[in-house]
C-alpha positions as CSV (number, residue, x, y, z in Angstrom):
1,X,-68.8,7.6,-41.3
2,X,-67.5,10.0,-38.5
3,X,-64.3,11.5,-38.5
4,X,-63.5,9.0,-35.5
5,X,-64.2,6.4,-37.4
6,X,-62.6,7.7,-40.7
7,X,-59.6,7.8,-38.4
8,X,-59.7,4.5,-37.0
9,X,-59.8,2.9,-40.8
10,X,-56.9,5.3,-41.3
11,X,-55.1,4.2,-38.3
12,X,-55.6,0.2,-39.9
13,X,-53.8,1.2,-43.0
14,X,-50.7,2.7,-41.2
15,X,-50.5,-0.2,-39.1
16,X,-50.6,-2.1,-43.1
17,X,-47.6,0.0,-43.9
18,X,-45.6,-0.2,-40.9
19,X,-46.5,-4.1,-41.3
20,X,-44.2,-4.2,-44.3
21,X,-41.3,-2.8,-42.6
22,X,-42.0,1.0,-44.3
23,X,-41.7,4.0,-42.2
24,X,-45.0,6.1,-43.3
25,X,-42.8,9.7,-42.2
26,X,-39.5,9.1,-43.2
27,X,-37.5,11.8,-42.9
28,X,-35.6,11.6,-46.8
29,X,-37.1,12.3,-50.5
30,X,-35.9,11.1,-53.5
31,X,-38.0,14.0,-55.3
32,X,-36.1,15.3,-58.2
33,X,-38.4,18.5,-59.0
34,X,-41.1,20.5,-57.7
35,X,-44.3,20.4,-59.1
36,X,-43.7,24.6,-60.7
37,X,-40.5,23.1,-61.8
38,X,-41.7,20.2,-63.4
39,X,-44.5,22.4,-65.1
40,X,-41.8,24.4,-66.2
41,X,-39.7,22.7,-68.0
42,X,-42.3,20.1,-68.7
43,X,-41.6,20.2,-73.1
44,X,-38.2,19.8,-72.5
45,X,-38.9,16.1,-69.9
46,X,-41.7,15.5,-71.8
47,X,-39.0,15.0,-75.5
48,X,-36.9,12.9,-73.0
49,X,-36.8,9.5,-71.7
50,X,-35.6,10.5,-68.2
51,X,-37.6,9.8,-64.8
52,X,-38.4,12.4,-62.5
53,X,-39.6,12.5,-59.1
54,X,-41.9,14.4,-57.5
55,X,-43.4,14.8,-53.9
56,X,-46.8,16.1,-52.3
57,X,-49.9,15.8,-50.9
58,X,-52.4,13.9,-52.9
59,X,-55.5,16.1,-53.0
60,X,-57.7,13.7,-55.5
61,X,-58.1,10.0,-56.2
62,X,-59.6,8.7,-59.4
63,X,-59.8,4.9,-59.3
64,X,-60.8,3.4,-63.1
65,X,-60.1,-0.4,-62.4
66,X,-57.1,-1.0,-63.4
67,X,-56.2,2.4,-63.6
68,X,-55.8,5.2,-60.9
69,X,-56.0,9.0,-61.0
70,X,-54.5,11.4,-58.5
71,X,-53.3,14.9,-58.2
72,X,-50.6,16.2,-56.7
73,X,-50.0,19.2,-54.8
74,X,-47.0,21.1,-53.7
75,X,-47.8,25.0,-53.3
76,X,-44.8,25.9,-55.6
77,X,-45.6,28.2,-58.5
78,X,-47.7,27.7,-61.2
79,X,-50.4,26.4,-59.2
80,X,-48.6,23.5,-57.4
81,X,-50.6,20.9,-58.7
82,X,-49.5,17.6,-61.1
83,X,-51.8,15.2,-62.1
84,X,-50.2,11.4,-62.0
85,X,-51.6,7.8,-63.1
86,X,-50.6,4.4,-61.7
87,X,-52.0,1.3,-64.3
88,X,-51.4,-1.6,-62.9
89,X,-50.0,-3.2,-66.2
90,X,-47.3,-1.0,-65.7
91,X,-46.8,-0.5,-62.0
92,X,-46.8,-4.1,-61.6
93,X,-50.1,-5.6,-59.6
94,X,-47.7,-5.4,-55.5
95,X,-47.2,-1.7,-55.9
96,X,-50.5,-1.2,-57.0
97,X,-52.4,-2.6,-55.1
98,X,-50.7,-1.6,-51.8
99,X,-51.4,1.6,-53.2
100,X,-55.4,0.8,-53.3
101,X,-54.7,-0.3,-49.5
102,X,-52.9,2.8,-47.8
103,X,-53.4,5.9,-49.6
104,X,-56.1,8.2,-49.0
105,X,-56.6,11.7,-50.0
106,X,-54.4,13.9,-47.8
107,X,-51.7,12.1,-47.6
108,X,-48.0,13.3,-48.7
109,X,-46.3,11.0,-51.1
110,X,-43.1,10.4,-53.4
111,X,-44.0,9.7,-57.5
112,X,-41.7,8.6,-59.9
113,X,-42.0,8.2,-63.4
114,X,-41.9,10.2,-66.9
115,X,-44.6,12.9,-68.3
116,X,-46.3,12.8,-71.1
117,X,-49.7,14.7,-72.2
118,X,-53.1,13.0,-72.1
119,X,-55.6,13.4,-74.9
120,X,-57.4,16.0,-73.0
121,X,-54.0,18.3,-72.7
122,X,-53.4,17.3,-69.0
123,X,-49.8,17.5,-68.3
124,X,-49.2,14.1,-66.5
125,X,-46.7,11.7,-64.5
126,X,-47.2,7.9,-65.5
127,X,-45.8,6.7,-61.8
128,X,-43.1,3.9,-62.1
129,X,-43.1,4.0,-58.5
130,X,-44.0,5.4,-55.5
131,X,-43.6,5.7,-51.7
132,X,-45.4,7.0,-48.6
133,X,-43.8,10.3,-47.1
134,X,-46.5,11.0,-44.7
135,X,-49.7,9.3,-43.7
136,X,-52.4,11.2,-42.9
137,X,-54.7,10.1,-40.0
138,X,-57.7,12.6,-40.5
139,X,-59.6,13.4,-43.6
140,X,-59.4,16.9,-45.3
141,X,-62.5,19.3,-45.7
142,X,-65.4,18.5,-48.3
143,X,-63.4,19.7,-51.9
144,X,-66.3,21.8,-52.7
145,X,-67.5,23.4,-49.7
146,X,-64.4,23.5,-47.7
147,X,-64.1,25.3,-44.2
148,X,-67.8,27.0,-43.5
149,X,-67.6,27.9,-40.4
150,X,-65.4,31.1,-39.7
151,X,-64.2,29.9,-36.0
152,X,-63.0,26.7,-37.2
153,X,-61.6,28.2,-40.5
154,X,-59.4,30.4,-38.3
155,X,-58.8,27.3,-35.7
156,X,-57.9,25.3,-38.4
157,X,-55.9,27.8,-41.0
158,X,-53.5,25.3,-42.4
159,X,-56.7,23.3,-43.9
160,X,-58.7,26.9,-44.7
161,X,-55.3,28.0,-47.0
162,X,-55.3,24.5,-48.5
163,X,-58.8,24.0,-49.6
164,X,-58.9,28.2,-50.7
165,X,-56.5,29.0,-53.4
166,X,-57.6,32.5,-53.1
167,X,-56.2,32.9,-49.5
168,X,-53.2,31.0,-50.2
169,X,-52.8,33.4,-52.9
170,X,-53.7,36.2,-50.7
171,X,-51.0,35.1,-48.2
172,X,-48.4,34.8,-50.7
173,X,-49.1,38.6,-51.6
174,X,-48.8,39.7,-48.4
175,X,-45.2,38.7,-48.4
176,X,-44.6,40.5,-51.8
177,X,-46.4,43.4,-50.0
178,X,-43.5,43.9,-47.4
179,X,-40.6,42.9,-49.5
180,X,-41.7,45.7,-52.0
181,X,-41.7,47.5,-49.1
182,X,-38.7,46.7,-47.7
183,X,-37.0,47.2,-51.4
184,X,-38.8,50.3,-51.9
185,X,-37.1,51.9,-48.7
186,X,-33.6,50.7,-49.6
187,X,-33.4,51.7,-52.6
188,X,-33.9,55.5,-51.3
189,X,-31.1,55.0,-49.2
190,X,-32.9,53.9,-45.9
191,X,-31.2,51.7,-43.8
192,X,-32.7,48.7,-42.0
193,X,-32.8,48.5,-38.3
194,X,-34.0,46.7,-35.1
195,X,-34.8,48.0,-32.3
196,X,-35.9,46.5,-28.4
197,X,-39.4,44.8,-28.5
198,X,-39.7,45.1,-24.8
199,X,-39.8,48.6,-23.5
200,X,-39.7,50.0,-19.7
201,X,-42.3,52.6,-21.1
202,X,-44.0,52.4,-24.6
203,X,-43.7,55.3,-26.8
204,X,-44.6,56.4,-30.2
205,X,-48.4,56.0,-29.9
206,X,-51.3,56.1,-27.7
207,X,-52.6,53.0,-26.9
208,X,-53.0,50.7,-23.7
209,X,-49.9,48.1,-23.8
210,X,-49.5,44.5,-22.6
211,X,-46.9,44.1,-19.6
212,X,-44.8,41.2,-18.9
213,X,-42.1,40.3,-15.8
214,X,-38.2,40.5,-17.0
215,X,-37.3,37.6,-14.8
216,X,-33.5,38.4,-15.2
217,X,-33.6,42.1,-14.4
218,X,-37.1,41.8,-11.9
219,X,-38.8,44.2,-13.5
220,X,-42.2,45.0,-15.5
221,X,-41.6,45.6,-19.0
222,X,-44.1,46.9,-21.8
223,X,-44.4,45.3,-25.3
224,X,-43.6,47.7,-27.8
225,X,-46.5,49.8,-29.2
226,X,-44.9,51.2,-32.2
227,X,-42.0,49.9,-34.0
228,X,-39.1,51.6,-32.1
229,X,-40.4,55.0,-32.8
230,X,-38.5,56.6,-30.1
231,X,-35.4,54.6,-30.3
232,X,-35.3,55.3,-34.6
233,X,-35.2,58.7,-33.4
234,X,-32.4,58.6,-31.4
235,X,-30.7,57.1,-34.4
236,X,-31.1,60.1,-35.7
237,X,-28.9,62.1,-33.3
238,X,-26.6,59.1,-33.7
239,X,-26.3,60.7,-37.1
240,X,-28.0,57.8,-39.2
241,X,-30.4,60.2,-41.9
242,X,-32.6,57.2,-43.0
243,X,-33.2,54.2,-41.2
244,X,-36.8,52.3,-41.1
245,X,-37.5,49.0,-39.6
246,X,-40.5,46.2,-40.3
247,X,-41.6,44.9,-37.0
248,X,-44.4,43.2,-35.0
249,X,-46.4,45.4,-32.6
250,X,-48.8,44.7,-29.3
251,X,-51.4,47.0,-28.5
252,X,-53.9,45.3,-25.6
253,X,-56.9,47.1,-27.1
254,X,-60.3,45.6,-28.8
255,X,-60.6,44.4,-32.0
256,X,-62.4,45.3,-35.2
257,X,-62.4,45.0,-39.4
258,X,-59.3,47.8,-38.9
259,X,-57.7,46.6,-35.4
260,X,-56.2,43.7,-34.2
261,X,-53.4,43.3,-30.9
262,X,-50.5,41.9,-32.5
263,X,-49.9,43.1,-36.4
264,X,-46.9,44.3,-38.4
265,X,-45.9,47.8,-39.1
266,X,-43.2,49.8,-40.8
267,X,-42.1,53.1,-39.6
268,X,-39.4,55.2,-41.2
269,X,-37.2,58.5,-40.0
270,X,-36.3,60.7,-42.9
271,X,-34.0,63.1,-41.7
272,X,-33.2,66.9,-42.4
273,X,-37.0,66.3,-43.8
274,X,-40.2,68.0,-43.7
275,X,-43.8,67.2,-44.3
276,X,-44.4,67.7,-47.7
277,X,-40.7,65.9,-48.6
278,X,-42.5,63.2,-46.4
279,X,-46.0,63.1,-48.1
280,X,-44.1,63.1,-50.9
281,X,-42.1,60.0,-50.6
282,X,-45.6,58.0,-49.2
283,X,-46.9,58.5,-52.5
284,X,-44.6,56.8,-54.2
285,X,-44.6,53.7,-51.9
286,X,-48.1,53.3,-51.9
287,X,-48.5,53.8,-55.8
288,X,-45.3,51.1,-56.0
289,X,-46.5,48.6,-53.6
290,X,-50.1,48.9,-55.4
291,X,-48.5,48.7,-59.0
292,X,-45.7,45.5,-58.0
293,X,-48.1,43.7,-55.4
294,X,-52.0,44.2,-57.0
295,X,-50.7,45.2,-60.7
296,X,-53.2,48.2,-60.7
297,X,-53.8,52.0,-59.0
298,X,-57.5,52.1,-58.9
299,X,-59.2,50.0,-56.8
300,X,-62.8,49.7,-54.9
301,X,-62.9,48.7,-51.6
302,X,-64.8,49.2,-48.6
303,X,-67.7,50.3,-50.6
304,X,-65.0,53.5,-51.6
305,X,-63.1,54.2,-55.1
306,X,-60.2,55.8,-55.3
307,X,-57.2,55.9,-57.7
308,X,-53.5,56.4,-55.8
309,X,-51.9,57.4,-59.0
310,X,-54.3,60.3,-59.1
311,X,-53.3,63.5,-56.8
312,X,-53.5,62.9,-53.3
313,X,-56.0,66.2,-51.7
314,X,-55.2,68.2,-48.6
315,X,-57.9,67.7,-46.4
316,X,-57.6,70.2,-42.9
317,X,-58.8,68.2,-40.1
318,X,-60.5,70.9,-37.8
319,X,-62.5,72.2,-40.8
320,X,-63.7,68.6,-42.1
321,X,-64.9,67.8,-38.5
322,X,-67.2,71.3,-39.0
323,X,-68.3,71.0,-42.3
324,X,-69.1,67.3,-41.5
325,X,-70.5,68.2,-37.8
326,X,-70.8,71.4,-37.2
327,X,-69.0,71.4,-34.1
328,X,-65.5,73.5,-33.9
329,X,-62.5,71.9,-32.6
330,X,-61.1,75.1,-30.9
331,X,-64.3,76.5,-29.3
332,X,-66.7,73.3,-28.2
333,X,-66.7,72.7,-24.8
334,X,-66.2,68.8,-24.0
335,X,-70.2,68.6,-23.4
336,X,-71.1,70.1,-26.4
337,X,-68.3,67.5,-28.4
338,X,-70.3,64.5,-26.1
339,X,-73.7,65.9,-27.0
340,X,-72.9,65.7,-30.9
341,X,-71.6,62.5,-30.5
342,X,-74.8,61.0,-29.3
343,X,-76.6,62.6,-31.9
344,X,-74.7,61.2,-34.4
345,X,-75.0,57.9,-32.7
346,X,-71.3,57.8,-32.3
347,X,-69.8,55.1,-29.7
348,X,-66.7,56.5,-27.5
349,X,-64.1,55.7,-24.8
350,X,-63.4,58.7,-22.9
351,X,-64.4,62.0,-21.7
352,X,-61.8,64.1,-22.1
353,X,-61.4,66.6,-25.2
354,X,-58.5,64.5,-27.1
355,X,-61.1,61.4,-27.1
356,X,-63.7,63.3,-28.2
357,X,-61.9,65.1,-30.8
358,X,-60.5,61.8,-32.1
359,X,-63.9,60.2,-31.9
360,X,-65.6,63.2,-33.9
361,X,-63.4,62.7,-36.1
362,X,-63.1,58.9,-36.7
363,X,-66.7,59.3,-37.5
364,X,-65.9,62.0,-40.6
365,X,-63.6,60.3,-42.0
366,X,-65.6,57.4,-43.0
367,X,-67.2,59.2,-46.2
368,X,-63.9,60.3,-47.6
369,X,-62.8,57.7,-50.4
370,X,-59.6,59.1,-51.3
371,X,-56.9,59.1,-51.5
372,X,-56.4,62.2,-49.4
373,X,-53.9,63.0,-46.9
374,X,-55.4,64.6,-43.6
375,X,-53.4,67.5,-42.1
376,X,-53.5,70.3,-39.5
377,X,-54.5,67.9,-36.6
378,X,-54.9,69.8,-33.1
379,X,-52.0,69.3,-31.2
380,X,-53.5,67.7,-28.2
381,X,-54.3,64.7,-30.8
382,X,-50.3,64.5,-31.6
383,X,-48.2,64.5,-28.2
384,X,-45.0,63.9,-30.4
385,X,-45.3,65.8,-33.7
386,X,-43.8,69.5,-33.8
387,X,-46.0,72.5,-33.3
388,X,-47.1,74.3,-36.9
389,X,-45.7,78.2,-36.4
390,X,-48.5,79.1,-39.3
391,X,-51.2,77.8,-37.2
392,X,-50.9,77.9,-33.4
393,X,-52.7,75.1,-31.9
394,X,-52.4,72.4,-34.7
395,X,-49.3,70.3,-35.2
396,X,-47.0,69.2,-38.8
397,X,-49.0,65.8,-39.2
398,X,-50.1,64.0,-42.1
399,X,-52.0,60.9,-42.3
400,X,-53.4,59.1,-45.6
401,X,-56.9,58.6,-46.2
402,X,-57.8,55.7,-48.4
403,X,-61.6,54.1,-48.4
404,X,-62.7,56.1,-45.2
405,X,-59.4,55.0,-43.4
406,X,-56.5,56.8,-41.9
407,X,-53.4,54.0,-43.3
408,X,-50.5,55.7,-42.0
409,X,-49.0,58.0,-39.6
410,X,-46.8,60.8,-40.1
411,X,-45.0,63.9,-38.4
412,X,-42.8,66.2,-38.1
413,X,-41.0,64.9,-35.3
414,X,-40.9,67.2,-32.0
415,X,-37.3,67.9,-31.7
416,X,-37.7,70.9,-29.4
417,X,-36.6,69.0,-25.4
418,X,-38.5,71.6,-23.3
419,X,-41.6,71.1,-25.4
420,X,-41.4,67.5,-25.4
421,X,-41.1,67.8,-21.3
422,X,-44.2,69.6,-21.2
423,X,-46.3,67.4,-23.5
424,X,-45.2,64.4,-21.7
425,X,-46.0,66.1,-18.6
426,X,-49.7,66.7,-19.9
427,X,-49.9,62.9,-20.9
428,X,-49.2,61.8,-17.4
429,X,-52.0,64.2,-16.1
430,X,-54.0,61.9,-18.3
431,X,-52.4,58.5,-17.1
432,X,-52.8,59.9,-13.3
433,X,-57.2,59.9,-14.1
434,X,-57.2,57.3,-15.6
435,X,-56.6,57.0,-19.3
436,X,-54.7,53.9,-20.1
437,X,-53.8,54.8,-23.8
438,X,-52.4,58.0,-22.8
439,X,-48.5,58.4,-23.0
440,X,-46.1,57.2,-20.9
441,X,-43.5,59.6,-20.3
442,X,-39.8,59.1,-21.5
443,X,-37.0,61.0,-19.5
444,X,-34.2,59.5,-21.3
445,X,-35.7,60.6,-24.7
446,X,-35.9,64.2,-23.7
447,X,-32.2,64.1,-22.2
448,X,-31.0,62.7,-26.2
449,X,-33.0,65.4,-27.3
450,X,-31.5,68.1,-25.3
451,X,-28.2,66.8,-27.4
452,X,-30.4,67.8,-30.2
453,X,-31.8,65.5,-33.0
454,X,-32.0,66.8,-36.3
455,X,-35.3,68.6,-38.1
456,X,-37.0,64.9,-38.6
457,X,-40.0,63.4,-40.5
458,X,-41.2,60.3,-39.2
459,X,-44.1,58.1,-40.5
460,X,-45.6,54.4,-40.1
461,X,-48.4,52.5,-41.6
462,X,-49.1,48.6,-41.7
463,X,-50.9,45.7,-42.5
464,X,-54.3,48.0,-42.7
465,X,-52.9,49.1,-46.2
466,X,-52.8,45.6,-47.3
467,X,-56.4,44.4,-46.1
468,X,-57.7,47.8,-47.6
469,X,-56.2,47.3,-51.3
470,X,-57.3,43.8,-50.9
471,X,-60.8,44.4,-49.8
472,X,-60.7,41.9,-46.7
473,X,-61.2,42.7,-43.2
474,X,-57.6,42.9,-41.3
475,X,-58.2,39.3,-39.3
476,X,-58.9,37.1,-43.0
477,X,-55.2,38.7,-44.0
478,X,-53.3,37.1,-41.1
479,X,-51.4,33.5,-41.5
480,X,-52.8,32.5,-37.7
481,X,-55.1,35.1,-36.0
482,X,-55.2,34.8,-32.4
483,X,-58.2,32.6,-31.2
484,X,-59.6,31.9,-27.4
485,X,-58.5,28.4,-25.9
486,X,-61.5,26.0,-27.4
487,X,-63.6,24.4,-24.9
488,X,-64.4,20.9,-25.2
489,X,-67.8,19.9,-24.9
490,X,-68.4,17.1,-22.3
């Protein structure tokens, strides 16, 4: 049969039920317990005489004449899943039957009845009676095979998380992921904040942004590119020490295994902080969030194995790029940097000497397993971060490096006004030839700075961390990637 045709049979056996005078999507539920709950306590219901009631989607029917099969699913804990029997001895022949008529896997229905355990140890709910919550009109995906094709799987998520336990799973530790986060920052005193998703100019990184039209105000306004970097840090001369916030981002860029234009990110402002207090600290969040969300330290990924409860190396940025290249950072002329590059075989966006740099060194960093944290960055490569007085010419970064990956970003934060002038002043030289990732510039942050913020260090990381401990490309951990519009065939 074809799915329209599947359809039309199902659309027959609605028009059965609403026949009878029963609303096949009522909006009520007589269920008593969810399925976890009912697994859970299930000795204790299973030494009474008491009915229960329980509600879900019936993934599998078993029909034995008389006698019919089914499981239940919820997606509460302990699997979600309850297997029930109607016989029709018991049921009574009306309520069977009717049953035999209308339901079809998919659909979302009300059991009741009391447990007991089969002979083969199956916890199980002998129905009493039952009731249609929601009919479903279209079949779900082959039980063995599932979703094949990735377009569709991403089209259709709400089937691909049903019919994968491993990505429902996955999904559900995602969410531990950022409340360990979230807990993790509290608990050293951070406090949460929010800050404006639409910007006049994007700060806090360099990447190309997505514009919209404030129809109030008639203006062009930016999505945010970082989450409220520039606005955390004014917090800071408000005299908040700690404050972090979890937040969406857009950047209008490509994407990859590693990049995608809408993701989540947290960023934190530790202040009266330095780099090493700040490396510190990232440590300890990655080691928890590993230990609480994946139960373990060690991990292979990517192809890389690395251990985060082992210590973290130093690696100096200009010196890997040598030993890796043999090209150095402060003497290399722009066509010497573009002539390595095509030796290597390297793909890159630009022709100035920050994109090269950055490209030279994207293509490093992919042998390093980790975990290391990359320091000493140039300081063209940081427009924001506060100039090293040990080594003129590189800036206070730090960024970790886990499975060939840079998952996080941190700095100590430019506080110095006149600097900050100048460096924005050298980013809109780059704006004015055309970079679009370059830097907008940000007049109002340099006046807060001139009423001085205090020493800072400021760092962010997001969802990359996740996919990398997981060992899934960044697109297979998100609940609904983006997709194009689907074109139908005539």
């Amino acid at each position: 049969m074809t799915i329209e045709d599947i359809r039309n049979v199902r659309l027959e056996k609605l028009a059965k039920i609403q026949a009878k005078g029963i609303n096949p999507y009522p909006a009520h539920t007589d269920k008593t317990h969810s399925i976890g709950e009912a697994i859970s306590a299930f000795e204790t219901l299973e030494k009474g005489v008491e009915e229960i009631t329980l509600a879900g989607r019936v993934m599998s029917l078993r029909g034995q004449g008389a006698i019919i099969f089914f499981d239940l699913f919820d997606g509460s804990e302990h699997g979600g899943k309850f297997q029930g029997i109607l016989k029709k001895d018991e049921i009574g022949d009306e309520a069977f039957d009717f049953w035999n008529e209308v339901v079809d896997m998919g659909d979302f229905v009300e059991a009741t009845g009391t447990v007991f355990t089969t002979k083969r140890g199956e916890k199980t709910l002998a129905v009493k009676g039952w009731k249609m919550l929601s009919k479903s009109l279209q079949p779900l995906p082959e039980k063995w095979h599932g979703l094949q094709d990735v377009e569709e799987r991403y089209r259709k998520r709400y089937l691909d998380i049903l019919g994968n336990p491993e990505l429902h799973d996955l999904l559900i530790k995602k969410s531990k992921f950022w409340d360990v986060a979230r807990n993790f920052m509290k608990s050293h005193g951070f406090l949460e904040v929010e800050t404006p998703t639409l910007e006049l100019t994007t700060g806090g990184a360099e990447a190309r942004p997505f514009k919209t039209h404030h129809n109030d105000y008639d203006i062009d306004v930016f999505l945010r590119i970082s989450v409220g970097e520039l606005w955390q840090k004014r917090l800071m001369a408000a005299g908040y020490p700690k404050t972090f916030e979890i937040g969406r981002i857009y950047r209008n860029e490509g994407s990859s295994p590693e990049h995608l234009q809408e993701f989540t990110n947290l960023e934190f402002y530790y202040g009266y902080a330095d780099t090493d207090m700040g490396m510190e600290l990232v440590e300890e969040l990655y080691r928890t969030i590993a230990k609480e969300v994946f139960g373990k330290t060690d991990f292979i990924s990517r192809g890389h194995e690395f251990d985060l409860a082992k210590p973290w190396k130093r690696i100096d940025y200009s010196e890997e790029v040598k030993r890796q290249t043999g090209i150095d950072l402060a003497t290399a002329t722009e066509k010497e940097m573009k002539a390595k590059l095509i030796e290597l075989g390297v793909k890159f966006e630009g022709e100035n000497k920050e994109r090269l740099t950055d490209s030279l060194w994207k293509f490093c960093r992919k042998s390093i397993s980790g975990p290391a944290f990359v320091v000493n960055h140039p300081k063209l490569v940081a427009p924001l971060a506060k100039e090293d007085p040990k080594k003129p010419g590189t800036v206070m970064r730090f960024q970790p490096l886990i499975a060939g990956s840079e998952i996080g970003n941190g700095y100590a934060e430019l506080n110095d006004p006149i600097d900050q002038r100048a460096r924005f002043e050298e980013q809109q030289k780059l704006i004015d030839r055309g970079d679009e990732e370059a830097m907008m510039s940000d007049l109002e942050f340099v006046e807060m700075l001139e009423h001085a913020m205090p020493p800072t260090c400021g760092f962010g990381f997001g969802e990359r961390l996740f996919a990398v401990l997981a060992d899934k490309p960044l697109r297979e951990t998100v609940t609904f990637p983006l997709m194009k519009p689907k074109i139908d065939e005539e």
